[in-house]
C-alpha positions in Angstrom: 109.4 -42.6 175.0 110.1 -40.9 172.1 106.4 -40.3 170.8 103.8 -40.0 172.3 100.2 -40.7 171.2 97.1 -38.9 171.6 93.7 -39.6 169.6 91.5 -36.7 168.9 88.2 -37.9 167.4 89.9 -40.3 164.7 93.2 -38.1 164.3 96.0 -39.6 165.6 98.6 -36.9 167.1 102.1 -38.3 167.0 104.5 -36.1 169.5 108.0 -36.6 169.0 109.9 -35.6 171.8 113.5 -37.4 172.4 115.1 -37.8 175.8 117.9 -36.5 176.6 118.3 -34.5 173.6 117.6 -31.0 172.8 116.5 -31.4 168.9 115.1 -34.2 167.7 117.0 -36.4 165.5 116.6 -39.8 162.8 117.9 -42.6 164.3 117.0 -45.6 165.5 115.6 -44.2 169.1 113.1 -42.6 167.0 112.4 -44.3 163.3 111.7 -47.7 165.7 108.8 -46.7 167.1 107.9 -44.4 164.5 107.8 -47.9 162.3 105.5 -49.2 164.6 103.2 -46.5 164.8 102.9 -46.5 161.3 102.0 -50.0 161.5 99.0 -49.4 163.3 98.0 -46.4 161.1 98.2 -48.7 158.4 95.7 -51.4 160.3 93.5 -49.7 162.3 90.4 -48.3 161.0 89.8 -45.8 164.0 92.2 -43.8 162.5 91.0 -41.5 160.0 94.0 -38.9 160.2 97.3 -38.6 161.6 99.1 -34.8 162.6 102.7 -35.5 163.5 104.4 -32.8 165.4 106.8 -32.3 168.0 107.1 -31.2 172.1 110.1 -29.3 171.5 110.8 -25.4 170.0 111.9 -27.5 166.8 110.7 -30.3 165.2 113.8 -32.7 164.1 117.0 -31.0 163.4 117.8 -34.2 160.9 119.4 -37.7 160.4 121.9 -38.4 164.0 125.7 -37.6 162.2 127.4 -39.7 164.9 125.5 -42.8 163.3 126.5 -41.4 159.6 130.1 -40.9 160.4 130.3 -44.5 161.5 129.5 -46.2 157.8 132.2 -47.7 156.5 130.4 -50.1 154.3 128.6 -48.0 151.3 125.8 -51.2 151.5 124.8 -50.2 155.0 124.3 -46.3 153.9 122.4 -47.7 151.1 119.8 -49.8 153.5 119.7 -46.8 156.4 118.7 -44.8 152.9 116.5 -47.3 152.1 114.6 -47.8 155.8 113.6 -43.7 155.9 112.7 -43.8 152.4 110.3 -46.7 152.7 108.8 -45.4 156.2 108.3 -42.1 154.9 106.5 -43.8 151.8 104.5 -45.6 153.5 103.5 -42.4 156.0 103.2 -40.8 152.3 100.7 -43.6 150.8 98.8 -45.1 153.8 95.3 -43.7 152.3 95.0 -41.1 155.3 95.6 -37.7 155.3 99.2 -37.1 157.5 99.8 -33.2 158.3 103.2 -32.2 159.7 102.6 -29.8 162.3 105.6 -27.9 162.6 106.7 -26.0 165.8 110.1 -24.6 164.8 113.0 -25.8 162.5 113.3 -28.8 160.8 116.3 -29.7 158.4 117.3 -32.4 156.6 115.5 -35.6 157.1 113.0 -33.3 159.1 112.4 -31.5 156.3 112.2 -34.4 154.2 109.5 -36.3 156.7 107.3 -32.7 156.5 107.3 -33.1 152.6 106.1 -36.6 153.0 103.4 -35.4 154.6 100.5 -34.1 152.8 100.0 -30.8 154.4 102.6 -28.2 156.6 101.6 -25.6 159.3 104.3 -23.8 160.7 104.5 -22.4 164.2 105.5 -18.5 163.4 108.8 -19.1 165.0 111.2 -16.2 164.4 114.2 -18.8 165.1 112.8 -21.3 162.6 114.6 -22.4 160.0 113.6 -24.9 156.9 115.9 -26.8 154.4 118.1 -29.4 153.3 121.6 -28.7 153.9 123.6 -32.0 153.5 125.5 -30.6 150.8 127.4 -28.2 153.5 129.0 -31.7 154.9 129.5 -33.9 151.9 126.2 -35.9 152.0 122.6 -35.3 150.0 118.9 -35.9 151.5 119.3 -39.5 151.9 115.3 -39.8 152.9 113.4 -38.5 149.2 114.5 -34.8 149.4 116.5 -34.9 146.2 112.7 -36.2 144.4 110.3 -34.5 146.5 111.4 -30.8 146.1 111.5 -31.0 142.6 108.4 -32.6 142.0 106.7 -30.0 144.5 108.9 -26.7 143.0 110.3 -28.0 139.5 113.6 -28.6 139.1 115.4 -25.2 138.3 113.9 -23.5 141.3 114.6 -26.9 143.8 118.3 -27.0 142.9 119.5 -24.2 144.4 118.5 -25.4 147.5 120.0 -28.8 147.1 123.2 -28.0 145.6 123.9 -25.2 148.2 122.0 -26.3 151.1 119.8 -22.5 151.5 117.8 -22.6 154.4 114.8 -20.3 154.7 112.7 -18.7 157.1 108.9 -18.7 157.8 107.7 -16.9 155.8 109.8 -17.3 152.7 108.9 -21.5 153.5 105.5 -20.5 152.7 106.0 -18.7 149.9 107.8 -21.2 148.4 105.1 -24.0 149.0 107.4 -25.9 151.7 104.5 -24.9 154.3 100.9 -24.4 153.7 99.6 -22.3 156.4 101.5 -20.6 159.4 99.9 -20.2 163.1 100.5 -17.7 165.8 100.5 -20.1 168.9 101.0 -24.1 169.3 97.2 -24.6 169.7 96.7 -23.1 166.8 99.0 -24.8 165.0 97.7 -28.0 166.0 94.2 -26.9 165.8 94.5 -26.2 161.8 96.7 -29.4 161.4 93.9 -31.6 162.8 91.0 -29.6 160.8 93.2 -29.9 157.8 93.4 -33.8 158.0 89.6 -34.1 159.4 88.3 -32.7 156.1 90.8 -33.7 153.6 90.1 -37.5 153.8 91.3 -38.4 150.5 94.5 -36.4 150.8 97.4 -37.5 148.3 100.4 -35.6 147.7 100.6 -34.6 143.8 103.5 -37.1 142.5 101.2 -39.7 143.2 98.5 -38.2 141.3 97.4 -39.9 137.8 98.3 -37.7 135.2 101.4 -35.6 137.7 103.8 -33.4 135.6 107.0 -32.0 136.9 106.1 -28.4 137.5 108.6 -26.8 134.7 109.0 -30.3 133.2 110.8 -33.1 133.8 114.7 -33.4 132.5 113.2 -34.5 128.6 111.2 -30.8 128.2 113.5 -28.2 126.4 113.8 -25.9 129.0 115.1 -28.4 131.5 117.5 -29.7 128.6 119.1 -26.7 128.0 119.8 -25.6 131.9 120.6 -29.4 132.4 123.1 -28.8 129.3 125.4 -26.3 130.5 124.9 -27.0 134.2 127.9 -29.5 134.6 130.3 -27.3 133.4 129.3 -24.6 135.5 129.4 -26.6 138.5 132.7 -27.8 137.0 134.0 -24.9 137.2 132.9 -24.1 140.4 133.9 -26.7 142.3 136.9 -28.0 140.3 136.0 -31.5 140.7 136.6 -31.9 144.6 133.0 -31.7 145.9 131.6 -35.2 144.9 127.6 -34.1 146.8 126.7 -31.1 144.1 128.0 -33.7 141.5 125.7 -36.3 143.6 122.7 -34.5 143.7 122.5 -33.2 140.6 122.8 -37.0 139.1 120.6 -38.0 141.3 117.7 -35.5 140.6 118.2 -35.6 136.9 117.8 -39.8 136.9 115.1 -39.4 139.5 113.2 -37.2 137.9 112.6 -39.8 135.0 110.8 -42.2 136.2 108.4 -42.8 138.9 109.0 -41.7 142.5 109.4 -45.0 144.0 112.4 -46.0 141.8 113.5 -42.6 142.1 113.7 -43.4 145.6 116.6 -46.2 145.4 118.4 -43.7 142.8 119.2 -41.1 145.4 119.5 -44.0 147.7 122.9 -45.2 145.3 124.2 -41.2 145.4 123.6 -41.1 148.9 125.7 -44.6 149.4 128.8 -43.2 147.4 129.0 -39.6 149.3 128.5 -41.4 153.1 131.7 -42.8 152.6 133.7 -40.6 150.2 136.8 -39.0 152.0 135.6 -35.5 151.4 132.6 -36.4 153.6 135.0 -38.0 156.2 136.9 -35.0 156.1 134.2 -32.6 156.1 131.8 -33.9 158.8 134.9 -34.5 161.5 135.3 -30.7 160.6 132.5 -28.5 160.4 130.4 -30.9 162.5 132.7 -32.5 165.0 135.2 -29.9 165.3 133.0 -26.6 165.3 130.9 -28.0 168.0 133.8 -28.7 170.2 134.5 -25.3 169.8 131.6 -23.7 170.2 130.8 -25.8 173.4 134.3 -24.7 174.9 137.4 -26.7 174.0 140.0 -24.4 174.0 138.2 -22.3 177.0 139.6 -23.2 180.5 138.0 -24.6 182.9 136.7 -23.8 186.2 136.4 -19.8 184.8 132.7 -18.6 185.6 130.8 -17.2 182.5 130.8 -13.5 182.1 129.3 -10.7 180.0 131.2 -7.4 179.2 129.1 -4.5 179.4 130.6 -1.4 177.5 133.1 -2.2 174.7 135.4 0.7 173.2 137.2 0.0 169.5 140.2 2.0 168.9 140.3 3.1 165.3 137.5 3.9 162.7 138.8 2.2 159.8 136.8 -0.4 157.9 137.9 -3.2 160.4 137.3 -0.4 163.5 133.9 0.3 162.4 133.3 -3.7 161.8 134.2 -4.5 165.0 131.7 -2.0 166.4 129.3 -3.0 164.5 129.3 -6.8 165.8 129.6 -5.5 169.1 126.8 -3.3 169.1 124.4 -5.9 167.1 125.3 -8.4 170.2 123.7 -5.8 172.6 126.8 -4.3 173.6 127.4 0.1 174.5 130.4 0.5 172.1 132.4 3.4 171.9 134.3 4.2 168.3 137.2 6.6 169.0 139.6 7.9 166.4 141.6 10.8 166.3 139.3 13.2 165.1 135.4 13.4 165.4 135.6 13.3 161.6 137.2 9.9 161.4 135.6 8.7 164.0 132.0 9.4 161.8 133.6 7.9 159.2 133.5 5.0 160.7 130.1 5.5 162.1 129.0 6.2 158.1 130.4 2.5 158.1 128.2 1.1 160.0 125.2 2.8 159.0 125.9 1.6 155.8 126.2 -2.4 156.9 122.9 -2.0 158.5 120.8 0.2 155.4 122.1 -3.3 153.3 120.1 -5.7 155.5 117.4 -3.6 156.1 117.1 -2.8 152.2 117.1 -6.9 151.9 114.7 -7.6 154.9 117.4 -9.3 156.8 116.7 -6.5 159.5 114.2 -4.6 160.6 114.4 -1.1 160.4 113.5 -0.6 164.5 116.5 -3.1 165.2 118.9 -1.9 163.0 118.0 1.9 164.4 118.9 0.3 168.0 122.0 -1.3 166.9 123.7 2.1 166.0 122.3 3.7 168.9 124.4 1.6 170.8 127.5 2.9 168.9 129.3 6.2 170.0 131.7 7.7 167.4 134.1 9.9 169.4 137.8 11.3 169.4 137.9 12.2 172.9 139.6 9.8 175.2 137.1 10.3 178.2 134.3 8.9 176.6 136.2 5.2 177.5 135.6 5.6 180.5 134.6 2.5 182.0 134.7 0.0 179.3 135.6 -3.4 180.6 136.6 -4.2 176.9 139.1 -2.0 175.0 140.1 -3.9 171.6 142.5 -1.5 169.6 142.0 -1.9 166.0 145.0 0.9 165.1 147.9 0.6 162.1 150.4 -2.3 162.4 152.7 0.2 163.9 154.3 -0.9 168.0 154.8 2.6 168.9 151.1 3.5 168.4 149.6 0.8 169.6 151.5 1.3 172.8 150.1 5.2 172.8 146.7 4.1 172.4 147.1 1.3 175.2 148.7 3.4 177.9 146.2 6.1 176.6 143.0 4.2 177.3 143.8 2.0 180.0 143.7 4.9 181.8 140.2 5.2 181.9 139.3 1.6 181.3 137.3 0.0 184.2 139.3 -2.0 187.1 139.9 -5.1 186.0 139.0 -5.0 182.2 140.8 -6.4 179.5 142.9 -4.7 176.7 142.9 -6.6 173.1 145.1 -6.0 170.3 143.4 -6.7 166.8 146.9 -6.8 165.5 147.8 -9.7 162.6 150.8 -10.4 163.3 152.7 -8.3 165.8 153.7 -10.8 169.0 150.9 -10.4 171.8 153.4 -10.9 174.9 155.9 -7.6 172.9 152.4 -5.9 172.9 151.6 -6.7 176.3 155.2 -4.4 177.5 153.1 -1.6 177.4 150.2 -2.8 179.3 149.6 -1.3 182.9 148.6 -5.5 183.7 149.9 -8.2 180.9 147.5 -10.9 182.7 144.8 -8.8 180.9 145.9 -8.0 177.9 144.8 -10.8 174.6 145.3 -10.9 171.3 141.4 -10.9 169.1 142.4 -11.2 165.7 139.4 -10.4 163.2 139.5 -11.4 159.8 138.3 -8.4 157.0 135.2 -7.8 156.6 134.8 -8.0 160.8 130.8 -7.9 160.2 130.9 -11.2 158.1 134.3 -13.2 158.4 133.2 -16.0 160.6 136.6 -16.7 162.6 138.2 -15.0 165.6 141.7 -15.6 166.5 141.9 -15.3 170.2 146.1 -14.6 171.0 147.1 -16.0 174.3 150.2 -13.9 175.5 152.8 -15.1 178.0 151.1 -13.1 180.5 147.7 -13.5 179.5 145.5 -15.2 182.3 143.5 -18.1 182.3 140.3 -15.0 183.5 140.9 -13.0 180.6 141.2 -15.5 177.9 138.0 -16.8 179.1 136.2 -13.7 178.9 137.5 -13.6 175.3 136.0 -16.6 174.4 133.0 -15.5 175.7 132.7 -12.2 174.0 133.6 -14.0 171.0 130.8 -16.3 171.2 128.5 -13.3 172.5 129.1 -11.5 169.1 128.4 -14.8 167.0 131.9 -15.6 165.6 134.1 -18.8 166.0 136.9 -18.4 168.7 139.8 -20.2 168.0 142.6 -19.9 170.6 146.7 -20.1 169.9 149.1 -19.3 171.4 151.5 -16.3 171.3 154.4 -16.0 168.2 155.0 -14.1 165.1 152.1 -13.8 163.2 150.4 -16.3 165.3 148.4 -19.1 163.0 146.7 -18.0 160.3 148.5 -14.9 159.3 151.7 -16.9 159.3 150.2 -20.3 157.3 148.4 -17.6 154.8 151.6 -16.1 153.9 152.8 -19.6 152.6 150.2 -19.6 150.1 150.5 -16.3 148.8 154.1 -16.6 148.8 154.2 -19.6 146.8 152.5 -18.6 144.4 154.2 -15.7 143.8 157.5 -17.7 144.1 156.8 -19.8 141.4 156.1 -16.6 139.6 159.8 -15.7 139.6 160.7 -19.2 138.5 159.3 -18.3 135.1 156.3 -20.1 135.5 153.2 -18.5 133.8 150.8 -16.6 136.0 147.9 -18.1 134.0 149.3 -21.9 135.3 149.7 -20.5 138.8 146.1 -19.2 138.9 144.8 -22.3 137.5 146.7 -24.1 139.6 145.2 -22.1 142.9 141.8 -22.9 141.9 142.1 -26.3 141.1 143.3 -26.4 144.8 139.9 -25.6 146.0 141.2 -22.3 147.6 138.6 -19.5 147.0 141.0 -17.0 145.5 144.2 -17.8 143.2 147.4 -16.6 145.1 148.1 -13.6 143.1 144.5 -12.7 142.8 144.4 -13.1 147.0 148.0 -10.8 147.7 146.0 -8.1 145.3 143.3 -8.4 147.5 145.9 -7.8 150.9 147.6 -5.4 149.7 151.2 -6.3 148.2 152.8 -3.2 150.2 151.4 -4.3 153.8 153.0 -7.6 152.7 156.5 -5.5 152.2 155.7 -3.7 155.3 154.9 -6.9 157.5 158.6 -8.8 156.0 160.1 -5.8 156.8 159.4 -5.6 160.3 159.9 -9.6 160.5 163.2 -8.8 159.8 164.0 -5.9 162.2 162.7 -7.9 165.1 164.5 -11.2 163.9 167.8 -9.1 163.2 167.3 -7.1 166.9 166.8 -10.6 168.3 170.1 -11.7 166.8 168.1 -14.3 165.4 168.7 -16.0 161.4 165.9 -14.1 158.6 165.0 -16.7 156.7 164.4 -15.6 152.7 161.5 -16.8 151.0 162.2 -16.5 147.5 158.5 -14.9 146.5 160.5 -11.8 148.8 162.4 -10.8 145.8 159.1 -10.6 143.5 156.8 -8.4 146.0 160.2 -6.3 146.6 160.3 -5.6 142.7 156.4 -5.1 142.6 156.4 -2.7 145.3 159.2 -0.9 145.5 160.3 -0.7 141.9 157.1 -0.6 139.6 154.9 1.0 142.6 152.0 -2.0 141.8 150.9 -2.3 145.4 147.5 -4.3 145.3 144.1 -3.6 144.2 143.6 -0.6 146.5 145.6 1.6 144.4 144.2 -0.2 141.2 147.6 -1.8 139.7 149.1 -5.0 141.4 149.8 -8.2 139.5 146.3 -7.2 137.9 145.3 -4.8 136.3 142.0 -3.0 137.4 138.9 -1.6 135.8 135.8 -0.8 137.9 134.5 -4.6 138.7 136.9 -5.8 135.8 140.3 -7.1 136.0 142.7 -8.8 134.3 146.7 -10.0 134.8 149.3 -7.2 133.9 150.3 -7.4 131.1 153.8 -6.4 132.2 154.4 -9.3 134.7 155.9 -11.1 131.2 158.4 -8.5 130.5 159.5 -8.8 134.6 159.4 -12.1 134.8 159.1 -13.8 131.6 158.3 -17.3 130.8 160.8 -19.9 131.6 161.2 -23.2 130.2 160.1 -25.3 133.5 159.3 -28.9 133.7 156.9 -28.4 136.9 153.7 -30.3 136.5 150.2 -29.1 137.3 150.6 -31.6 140.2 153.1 -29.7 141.7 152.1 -26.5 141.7 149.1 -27.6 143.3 150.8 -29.8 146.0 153.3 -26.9 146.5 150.7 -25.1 147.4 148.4 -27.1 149.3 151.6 -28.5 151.4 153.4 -25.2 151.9 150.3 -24.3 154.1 149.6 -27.9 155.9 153.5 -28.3 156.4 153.5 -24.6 158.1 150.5 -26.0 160.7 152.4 -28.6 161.4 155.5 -26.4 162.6 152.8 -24.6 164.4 152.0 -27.5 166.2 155.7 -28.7 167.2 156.6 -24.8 168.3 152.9 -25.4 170.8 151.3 -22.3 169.0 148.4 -24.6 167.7 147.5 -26.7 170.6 144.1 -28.0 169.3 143.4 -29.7 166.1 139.9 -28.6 165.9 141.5 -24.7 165.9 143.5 -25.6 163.2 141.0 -27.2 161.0 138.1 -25.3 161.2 141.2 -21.8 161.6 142.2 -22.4 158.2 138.5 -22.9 156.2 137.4 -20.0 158.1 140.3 -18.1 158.6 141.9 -17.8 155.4 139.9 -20.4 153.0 142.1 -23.0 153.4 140.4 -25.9 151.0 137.0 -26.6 152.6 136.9 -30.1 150.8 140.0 -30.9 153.0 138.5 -30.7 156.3 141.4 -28.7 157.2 144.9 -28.0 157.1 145.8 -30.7 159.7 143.1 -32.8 158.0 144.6 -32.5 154.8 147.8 -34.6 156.5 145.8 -37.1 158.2 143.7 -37.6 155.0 146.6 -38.1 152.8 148.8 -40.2 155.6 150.8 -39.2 157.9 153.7 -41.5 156.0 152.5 -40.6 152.6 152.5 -37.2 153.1 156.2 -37.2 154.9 157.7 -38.7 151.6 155.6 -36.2 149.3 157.2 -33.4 151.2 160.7 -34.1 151.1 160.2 -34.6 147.3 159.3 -30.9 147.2 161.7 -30.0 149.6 164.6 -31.5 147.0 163.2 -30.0 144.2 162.1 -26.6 145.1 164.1 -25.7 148.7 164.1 -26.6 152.0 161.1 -24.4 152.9 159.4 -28.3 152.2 160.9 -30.0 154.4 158.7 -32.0 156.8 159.0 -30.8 160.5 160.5 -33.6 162.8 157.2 -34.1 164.4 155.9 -35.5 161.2 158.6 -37.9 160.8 157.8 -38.9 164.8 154.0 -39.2 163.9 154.9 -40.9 160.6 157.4 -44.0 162.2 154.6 -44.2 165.5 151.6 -44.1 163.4 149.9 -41.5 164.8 147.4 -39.1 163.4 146.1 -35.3 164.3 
């Protein structure tokens, strides 16, 4: 059963409690007999009250995705709307008091089912979380969250959470009217809900109050009018048109809030409809639903490897990314032990983490007792000793070979039997790494992204050596610190540092065509990317992109192997080497910096002036989109990317790869394989060979497979 009943003196108590799942969910399993016992709430006279709650930690996690991602047909998202909205309605207006009795998180439509009711206690659940985050996957509240919330907190202060899907905590719930009253066990909890609805007979939720006003007012006061005026454009701009949900939500709560709440009702209903089966939703669920799950469960982790636990960590290097990857160690409950050269550099780093954990303490993101435990656990040190048995050893030392073989053969010496060494190198080859390694089978690549403490993705480097052992006790350390392992295989710079380039250097490419750096910003954003290409290279430094080509080349040349010459070379050569603008570190790149302010230098006109060009917006934008998708796809023929999922969810995390896409491989699949094929060998015969599609594609193309 999926509720259960229990009758308390009048008060119905609905627990919902689904088998075989671990959260509750909306769908069918559970709105059937929910239907029916509203039914008998409805017609039976007994009932004088009704406390709906649930037997697990949480109370429903939201609607089921896997029946979501199966509409097709835009009328049958419109009736599934339709069924929750009327059920909830009719929970909502049965002339009994309902009280949601709330024993841990609830999102989404279980959100939406808690506002229905008329009253909320909340279990005080440190792991709970409240909200509606549809946005995050293309959809909106489908079941009367884009109405309710603003009709319970006024429309300005409801649209942040519905445009941006912000979930909140206990406490903050409370203060922000989402829950009435909190409790400190589940008795209580269901104790105040069934004394709430025993002496509020007549309970009715505001909106369907005589007289009910919009708290702020509705989208006719002034106030409203003038956010509601500008607010467009600003999301405009935000989004560059490619995230149909904000557009969605904001129509919809803007109609909605203009007439009554029951036609409101089929409005979002409509909005809801158009986003269930709008590409970017396609796209967007497979990914960061479907795809980060897989990963999380295990995907890329082999099988038949028992789970393990390091117990003492060491991080070579007290740099920003050093002191980072301390940090998440030692908040995950690991010893960790910070060397550098000198006891000064090593405090450094130390001062780095200290600083990390002041900021979420000052924000009361963490207490002050944790955050004091979490750098106890961290040992800044320069002496080589103080390694001694660490099972982990990830060195996190300049792009340099020679070092980092120093620092291996250095520490492994004291490292524990049988531990694993990990390079946080970018893109220097794991299995050339490994060489200096007393045992390759141990020694991984763990690529962090910068900043370590709050860059999602991990790239976990699998050498030719590297065993099946210690890539699964990667994965798991990955996991234990809270980041997204994605696992490749070994080659020069791996995945994402070697698809990112392609971005950069297009954009800068297209630079030395002549084409105006104003255009090739634009033309970034419009992409959906976060940062513009020369904005991002600023960001990485244009000199460690020199550095990196130059040792590309040494190896390629030692290797007897062809260089290939990307023509945006020629620009960061000039940049570097001959104006001495190497990024945004030293203040001068291809901006210009002042404090928080920057601008494009001025002098990038006289270098590389203006050109006539006949390259459309289109263009630049597919040029750069399909200079990074066409790169994964090489990945994927040369067997460094062996999982789609890694190089979806790789890319949006990794390197901001256009979340709307669902991915770099996404972005193929979602434009067709064929399509996509002929759009790149028109790029490839008008702006080089670098374009042209990777046999692979043409194989997928003329079979009609997909990713």
């Amino acid at each position: 059963m999926a509720i259960t009943r229990t009758v308390d003196d009048g008060i119905l108590v609905l627990t919902i409690d689904m088998e075989g799942r671990s959260m509750n969910v909306l769908n069918e399993q559970l709105t059937e007999p929910f239907a029916q016992a509203i039914n008998d709430i409805e017609s039976d006279d007994a009932i004088t009250g009704v406390v709906i709650t649930s037997g697990k930690d949480s109370f429903i996690a939201g609607a089921d995705i896997d029946m979501i991602a199966q509409i097709t047909d835009p009328a049958q998202a419109y009736e599934a709307s339709r069924a929750v909205q009327q059920m909830f309605r009719r929970l909502e207006t049965c002339g009994k008091p309902v009280v949601a009795a709330l024993p841990g998180t609830a999102l989404g439509g279980g959100l939406e089912l808690a506002l229905a009711c008329h009253h909320r206690v909340a279990l005080n659940n440190p792991k709970a979380k409240f909200g509606l985050p549809e946005v995050k996957i293309g959809l909106l509240p489908g079941g009367g969250g884009t109405q309710r919330l603003p009709r319970m907190m006024g429309l300005q202060n409801a649209m942040p959470f519905l445009m941006e899907g912000k979930e909140l905590r206990v406490d903050a719930a409370k203060a922000k009217g989402w829950i009435d009253a909190v409790a400190d066990s589940r008795e209580d909890m269901l104790a105040q809900a069934t004394a709430w609805a025993r002496n509020n007979p007549k309970a009715a939720n505001p909106w369907d109050v005589k007289g009910f006003k919009i708290p702020g007012g509705d989208p006719k006061h002034p106030a409203v009018v003038q956010m509601l005026a500008i607010a467009p454009s600003m999301l405009r701009d935000k989004t560059q048109g490619l995230y149909p949900a904000p557009q969605n939500i904001m129509s919809a709560v803007f109609e909605g809030c203009l007439v009554d709440i029951d036609t409101a009702m089929d409005i979002e209903a409509r909005y809801f409809a158009n986003l269930v089966v709008s590409q970017v939703a396609k796209n967007t669920i497979g990914t960061f639903w479907y795809g980060l799950n897989e990963i999380k469960k295990g995907a890329s982790r082999p099988a038949g490897v028992p789970q393990s636990r390091f117990t003492k960590v060491g991080v070579l290097g007290a740099g920003m990314m050093g002191a980072g990857i301390a940090y998440v160690s030692a908040k995950a409950g690991f010893e960790t032990v910070m060397k550098d050269v000198s006891q000064e550099a090593a405090d450094k780093g130390y001062a780095y983490a200290e600083g990390v954990v002041s900021k979420l303490v000052g924000r009361g993101k963490m207490g002050k007792d944790k955050g004091a435990e979490l750098l106890g656990r961290i040992h800044p040190t320069d002496q080589v000793a103080d390694l001694e048995g660490c099972d982990l050893i990830i060195e996190a030392v300049f792009e340099d070979r020679e070092l980092k073989a120093r620092v291996t053969q250095e520490t492994e010496a004291v490292m524990a039997d049988g531990g694993v060494f990990a390079s946080n190198t970018s893109t220097l080859p794991i299995t050339g790494l490994a060489k200096a390694s007393k045992d390759a089978s141990k020694f991984i690549g763990l690529h962090y992204f910068s900043p370590a403490e709050k860059m999602p993705l991990v790239e976990i480097i699998v050498g030719e050596q590297t065993s099946d052992e210690t890539l699964a006790r990667a994965f798991d350390y990955v996991l234990a610190i809270g980041k997204t392992p994605i696992v490749v295989n070994d080659s020069r710079g791996f995945y994402t540092s070697r698809v990112f380039g392609t971005y950069v250097m297009e954009g800068i490419a297209m630079l030395g065509e002549g084409v105006q750096p104003t255009r090739i910003e634009a033309a970034g954003k419009a992409t959906g990317m976060p940062m513009p290409p020369l904005a991002l290279q600023d960001e990485v430094s244009l000199s460690l992109g020199w550095h990196v080509a130059e040792q590309t080349r040494k190896d390629l040349e030692a290797e007897g192997k062809p260089v290939p010459v990307h023509p945006g070379l020629a620009v960061i050569d000039t940049m570097v080497n001959e104006l001495d603008r190497p990024g945004k570190k030293a203040g001068k790149g291809f901006y210009d910096y002042d404090g928080k302010k920057k601008s494009l230098w001025k002098g990038l006109a006289k270098h590389w002036p203006e050109r006539e060009t006949d390259i459309s917006a289109q263009d630049m934008k597919d040029r750069l989109l399909y200079a990074q998708a066409i790169e994964t796809a090489r990945c994927v023929e040369e067997g460094v990317v062996v999982k789609t999922n890694d190089a979806n969810v790789g890319s949006i995390f990794g390197w901001g790869f256009a979340p709307w896409s669902g991915g770099t491989l996404q972005f193929i699949n979602a434009t067709g394989i064929a399509r996509f094929v002929e759009r790149a060998q028109e790029l490839a015969d008008k702006y080089g060979e670098r374009f042209t599609p990777p046999q692979l594609l043409k194989d997928m193309a003329a079979s009609g497979k997909t990713f």
